[in-house]
C-alpha positions in Angstrom: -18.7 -12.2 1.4 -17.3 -13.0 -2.1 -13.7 -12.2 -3.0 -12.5 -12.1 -6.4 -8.8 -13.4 -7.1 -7.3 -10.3 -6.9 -8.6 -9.1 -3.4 -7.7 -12.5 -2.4 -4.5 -12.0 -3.0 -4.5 -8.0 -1.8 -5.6 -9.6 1.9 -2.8 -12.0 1.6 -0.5 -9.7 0.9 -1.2 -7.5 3.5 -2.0 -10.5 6.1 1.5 -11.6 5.5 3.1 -7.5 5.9 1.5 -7.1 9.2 3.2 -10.8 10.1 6.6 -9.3 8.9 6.2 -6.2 10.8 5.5 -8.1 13.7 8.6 -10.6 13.4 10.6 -7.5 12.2 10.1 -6.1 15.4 10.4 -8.6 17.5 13.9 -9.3 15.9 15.1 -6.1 16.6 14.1 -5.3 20.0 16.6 -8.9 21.2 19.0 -6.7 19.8 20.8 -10.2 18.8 21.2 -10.9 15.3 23.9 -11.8 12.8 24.3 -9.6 9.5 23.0 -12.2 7.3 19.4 -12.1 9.4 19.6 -8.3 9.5 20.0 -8.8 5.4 17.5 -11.4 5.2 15.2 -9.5 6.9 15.8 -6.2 5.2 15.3 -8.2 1.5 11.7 -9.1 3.2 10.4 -5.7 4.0 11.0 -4.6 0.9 9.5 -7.2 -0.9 6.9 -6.6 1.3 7.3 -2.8 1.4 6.9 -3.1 -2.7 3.3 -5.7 -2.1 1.7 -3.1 0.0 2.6 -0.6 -2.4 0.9 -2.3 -5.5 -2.0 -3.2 -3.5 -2.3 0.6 -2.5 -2.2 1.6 -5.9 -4.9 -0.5 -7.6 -7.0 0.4 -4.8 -6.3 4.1 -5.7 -6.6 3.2 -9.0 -10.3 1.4 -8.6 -11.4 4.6 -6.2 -14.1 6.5 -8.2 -13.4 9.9 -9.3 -15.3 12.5 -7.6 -17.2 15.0 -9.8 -18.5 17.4 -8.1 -17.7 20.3 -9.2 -15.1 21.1 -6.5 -11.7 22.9 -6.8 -10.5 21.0 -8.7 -13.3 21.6 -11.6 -12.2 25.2 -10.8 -9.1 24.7 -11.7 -9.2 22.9 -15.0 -7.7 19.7 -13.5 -10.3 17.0 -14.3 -9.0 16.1 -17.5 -6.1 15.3 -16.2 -4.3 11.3 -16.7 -4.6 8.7 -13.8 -0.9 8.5 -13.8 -0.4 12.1 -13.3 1.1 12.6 -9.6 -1.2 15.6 -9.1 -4.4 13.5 -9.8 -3.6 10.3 -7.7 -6.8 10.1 -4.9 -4.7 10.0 -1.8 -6.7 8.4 1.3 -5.9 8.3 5.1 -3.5 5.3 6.4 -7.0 4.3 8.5 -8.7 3.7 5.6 -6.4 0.7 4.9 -7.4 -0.8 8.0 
């Protein structure tokens, strides 16, 4: 299979979340760290936190827009903008793997 750049880097960014998770938890269940680690560690998950994010969002973002004719057509809603909250194609946290 044949990856461009930017899926590349998608998998490497989530690769490297589910490693952080893991070390995040394993640091918290010895129950024996300084402040500095507990800082350290917070800064990571949300750089992390912020990664997964983005990659969520151009996934969103490349989804295909369903048109057919649904409730939404029913409602007037199709013409609404990508960056409009309402419109955002939401998916289930198993489709992320």
């Amino acid at each position: 299979m044949i990856f461009s750049s930017s899926a590349k880097m998608e998998e490497a960014q989530l690769d490297s979340a589910a490693e952080l998770g893991e070390e995040a938890h394993r640091i918290l269940a010895g129950r024996a760290w300084t402040p500095g680690e507990i800082h350290l560690l917070a800064l990571e998950l949300a750089t992390s936190l912020a990664d997964v994010r983005r990659v969520a969002e151009s996934r969103g973002a490349r989804l295909p827009v369903p048109d057919d004719g649904g409730p939404e057509a029913d409602e007037g809603t199709s013409d609404r903008d990508i960056n409009d909250a309402g419109s955002v194609p939401r998916l289930p946290a198993e489709a992320f793997g």
